[in-house]
One Martini backbone bead per residue (centre of mass of N, CA, C, O) as a GRO file, in nm:
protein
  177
    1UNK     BB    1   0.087   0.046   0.029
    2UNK     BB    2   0.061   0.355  -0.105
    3UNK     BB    3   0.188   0.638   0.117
    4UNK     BB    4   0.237   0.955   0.340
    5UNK     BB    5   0.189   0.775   0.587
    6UNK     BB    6   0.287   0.735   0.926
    7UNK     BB    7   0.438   0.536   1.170
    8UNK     BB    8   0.645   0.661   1.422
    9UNK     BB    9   0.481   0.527   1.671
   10UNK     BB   10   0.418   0.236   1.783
   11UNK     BB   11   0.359   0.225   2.104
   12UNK     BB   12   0.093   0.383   2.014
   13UNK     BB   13  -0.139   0.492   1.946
   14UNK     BB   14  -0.444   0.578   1.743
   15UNK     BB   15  -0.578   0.739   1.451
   16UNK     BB   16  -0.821   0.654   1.213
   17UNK     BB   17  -0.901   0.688   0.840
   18UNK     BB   18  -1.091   0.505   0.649
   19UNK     BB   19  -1.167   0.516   0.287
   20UNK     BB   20  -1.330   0.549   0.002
   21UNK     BB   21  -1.346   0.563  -0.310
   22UNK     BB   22  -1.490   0.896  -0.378
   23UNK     BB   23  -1.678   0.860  -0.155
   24UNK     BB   24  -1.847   0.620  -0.133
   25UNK     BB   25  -2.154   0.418  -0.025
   26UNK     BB   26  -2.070   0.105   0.090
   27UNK     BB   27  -2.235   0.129   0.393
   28UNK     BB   28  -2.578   0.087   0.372
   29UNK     BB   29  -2.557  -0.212   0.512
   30UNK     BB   30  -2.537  -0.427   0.700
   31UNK     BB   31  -2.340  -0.621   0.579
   32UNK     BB   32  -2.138  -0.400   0.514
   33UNK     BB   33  -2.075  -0.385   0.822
   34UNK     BB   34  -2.023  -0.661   0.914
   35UNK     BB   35  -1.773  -0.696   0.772
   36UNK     BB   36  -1.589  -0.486   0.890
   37UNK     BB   37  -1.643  -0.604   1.193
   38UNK     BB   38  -1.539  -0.888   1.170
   39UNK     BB   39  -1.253  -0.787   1.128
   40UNK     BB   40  -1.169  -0.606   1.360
   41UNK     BB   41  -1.212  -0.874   1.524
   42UNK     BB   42  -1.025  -1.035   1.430
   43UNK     BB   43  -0.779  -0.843   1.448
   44UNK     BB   44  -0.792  -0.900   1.769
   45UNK     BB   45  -0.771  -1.224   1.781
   46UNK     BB   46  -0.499  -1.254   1.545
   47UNK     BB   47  -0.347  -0.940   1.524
   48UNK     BB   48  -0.314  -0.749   1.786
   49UNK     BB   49  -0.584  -0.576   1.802
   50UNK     BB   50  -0.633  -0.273   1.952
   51UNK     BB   51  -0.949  -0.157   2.025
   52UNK     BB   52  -1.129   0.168   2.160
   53UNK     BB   53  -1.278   0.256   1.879
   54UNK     BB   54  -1.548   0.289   1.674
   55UNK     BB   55  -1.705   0.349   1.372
   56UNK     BB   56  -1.938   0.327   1.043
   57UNK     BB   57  -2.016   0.485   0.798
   58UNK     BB   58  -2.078   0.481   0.442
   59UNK     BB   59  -1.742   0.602   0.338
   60UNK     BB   60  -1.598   0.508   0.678
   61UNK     BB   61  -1.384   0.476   0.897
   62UNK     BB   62  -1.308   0.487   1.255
   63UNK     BB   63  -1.014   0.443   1.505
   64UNK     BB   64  -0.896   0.358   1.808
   65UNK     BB   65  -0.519   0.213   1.787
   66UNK     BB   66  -0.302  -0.062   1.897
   67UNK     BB   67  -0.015  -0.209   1.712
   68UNK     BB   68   0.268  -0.358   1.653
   69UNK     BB   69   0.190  -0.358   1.319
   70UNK     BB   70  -0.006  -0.133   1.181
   71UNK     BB   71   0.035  -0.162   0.864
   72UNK     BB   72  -0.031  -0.449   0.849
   73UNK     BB   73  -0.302  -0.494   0.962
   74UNK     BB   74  -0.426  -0.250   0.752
   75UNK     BB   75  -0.365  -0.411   0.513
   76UNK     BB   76  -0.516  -0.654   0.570
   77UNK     BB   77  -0.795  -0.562   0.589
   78UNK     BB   78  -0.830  -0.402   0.326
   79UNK     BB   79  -0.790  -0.673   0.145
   80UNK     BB   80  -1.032  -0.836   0.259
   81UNK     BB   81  -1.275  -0.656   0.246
   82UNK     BB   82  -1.262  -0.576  -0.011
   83UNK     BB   83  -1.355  -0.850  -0.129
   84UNK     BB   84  -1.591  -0.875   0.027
   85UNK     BB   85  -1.747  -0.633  -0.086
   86UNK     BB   86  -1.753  -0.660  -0.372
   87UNK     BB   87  -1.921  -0.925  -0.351
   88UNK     BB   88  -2.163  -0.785  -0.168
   89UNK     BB   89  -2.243  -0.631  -0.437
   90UNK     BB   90  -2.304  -0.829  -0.606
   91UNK     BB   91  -2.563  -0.934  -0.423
   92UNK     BB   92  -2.706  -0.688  -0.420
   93UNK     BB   93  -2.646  -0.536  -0.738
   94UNK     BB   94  -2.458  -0.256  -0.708
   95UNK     BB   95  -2.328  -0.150  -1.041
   96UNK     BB   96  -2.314   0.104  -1.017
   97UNK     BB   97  -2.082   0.098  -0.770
   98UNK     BB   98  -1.869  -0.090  -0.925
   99UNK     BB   99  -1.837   0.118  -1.185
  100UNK     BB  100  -1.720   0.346  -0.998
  101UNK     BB  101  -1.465   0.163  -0.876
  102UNK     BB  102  -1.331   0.140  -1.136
  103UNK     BB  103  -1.313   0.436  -1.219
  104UNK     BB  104  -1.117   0.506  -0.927
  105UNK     BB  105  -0.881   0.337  -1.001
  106UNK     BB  106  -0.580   0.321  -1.020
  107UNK     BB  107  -0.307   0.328  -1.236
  108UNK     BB  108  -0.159   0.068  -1.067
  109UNK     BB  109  -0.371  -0.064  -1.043
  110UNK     BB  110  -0.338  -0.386  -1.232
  111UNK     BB  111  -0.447  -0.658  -1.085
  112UNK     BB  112  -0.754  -0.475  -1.100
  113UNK     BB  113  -1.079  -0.357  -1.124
  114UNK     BB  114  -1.090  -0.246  -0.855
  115UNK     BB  115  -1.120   0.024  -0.584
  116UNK     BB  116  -1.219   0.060  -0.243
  117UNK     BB  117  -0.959   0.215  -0.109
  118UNK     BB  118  -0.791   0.424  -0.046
  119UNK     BB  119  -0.521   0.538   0.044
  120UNK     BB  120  -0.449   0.478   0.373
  121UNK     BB  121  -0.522   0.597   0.705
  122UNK     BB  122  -0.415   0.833   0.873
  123UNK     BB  123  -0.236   0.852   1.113
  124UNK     BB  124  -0.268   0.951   1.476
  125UNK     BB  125  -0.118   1.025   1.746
  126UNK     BB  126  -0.156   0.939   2.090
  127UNK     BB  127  -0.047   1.139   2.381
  128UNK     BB  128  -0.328   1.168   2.539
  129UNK     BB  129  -0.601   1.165   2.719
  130UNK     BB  130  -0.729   1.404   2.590
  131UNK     BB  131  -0.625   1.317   2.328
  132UNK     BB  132  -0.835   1.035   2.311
  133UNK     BB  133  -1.126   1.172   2.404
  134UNK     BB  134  -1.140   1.338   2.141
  135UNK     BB  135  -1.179   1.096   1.948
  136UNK     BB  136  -1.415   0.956   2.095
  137UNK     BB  137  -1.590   1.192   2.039
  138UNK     BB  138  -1.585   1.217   1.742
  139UNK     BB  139  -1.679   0.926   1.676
  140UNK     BB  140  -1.958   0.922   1.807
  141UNK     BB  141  -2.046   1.213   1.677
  142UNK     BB  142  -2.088   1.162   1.361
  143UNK     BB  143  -2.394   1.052   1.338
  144UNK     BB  144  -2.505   1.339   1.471
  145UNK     BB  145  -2.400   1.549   1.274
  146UNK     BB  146  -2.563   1.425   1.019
  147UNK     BB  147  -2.860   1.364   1.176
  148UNK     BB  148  -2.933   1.079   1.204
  149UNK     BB  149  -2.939   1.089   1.522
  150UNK     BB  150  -2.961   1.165   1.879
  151UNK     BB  151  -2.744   0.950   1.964
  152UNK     BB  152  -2.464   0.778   1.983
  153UNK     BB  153  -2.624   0.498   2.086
  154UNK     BB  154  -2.806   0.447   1.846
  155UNK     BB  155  -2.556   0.376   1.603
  156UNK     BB  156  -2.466   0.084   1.570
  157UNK     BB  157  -2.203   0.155   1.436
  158UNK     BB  158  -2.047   0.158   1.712
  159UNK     BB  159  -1.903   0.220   2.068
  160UNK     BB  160  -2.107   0.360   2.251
  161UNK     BB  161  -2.237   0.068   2.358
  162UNK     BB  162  -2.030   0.010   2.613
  163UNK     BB  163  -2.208   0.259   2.757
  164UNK     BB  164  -2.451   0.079   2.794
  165UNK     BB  165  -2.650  -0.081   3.008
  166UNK     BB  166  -2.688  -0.398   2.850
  167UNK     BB  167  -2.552  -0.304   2.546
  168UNK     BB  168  -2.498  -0.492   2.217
  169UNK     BB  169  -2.256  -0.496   2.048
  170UNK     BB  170  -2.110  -0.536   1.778
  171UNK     BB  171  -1.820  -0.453   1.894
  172UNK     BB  172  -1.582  -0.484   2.112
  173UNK     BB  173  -1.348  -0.335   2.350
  174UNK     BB  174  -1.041  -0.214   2.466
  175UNK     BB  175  -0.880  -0.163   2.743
  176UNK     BB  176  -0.721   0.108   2.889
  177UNK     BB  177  -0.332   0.102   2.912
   0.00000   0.00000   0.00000
């Protein structure tokens, strides 16, 4: 994956933000957030990705995270992800998004017919708990600030469900340490 972000500091957590080329709407469906939601659970339980935050909006997902291999783990992701979800594009029959990300693709992607995300992830080093608290309630207020919800445990996709007793979440998160 060609980017200009670099992780500088891996012993810190991170705050990220993965996007779709040309911010297209592939999360509208419960399946397609679903198949991203299971992907950072793998990778919490596979790949030592520790997960403390996490949003997924309908064309980009937020997450405050840190893994010794941080650059290795988000090409992972992203790499089986993009394959998971263009495949559930074509069974939703959503073919004009799927002609859309072929039009995104990047002229080096020589190997692929489409390109679902952007490049790079955007890491940016959280130095302090005041910006660690700053990072996730930026998260959470997303799907607000949108108009979506009115609050953000309304959210199906987002880690706000964390905090409310009895709370459902489709991902759990990791204690910060």
């Amino acid at each position: 994956m060609r980017s200009r972000y670099y992780v500088h500091e891996p012993e810190r957590a991170h705050f990220v933000t993965s996007t779709i080329v040309d911010w297209l709407p592939v999360f509208h469906t419960a399946a397609c957030c679903d198949i991203l939601a299971g992907s950072l659970d793998f990778c919490r339980r596979e790949k030592g990705l520790r997960l403390y935050a996490w949003v997924i909006l309908e064309n980009h997902f937020h997450a405050v995270v840190h893994c010794d291999n941080l650059p290795r783990v988000m090409a992972d992701l992203k790499k089986f992800t993009a394959g998971k979800l263009l495949a559930q594009l074509e069974v939703e029959r959503r073919t004009w998004l799927l002609d859309l990300l072929a039009a995104g693709k990047a002229d080096h992607k020589t190997r692929s017919t489409w390109q679902l995300w952007q490049e790079g992830y955007h890491p940016q080093a959280i130095y302090s708990d005041q910006t660690r608290l700053q990072k996730i309630e930026y998260i959470h207020a997303n799907p607000v600030r949108r108009g979506w919800v009115a609050s953000p445990e309304h959210w199906r996709y987002s880690s706000a469900h964390e905090w409310l007793p009895g709370g459902q979440p489709v991902l759990r998160c990791d204690l910060w340490r």
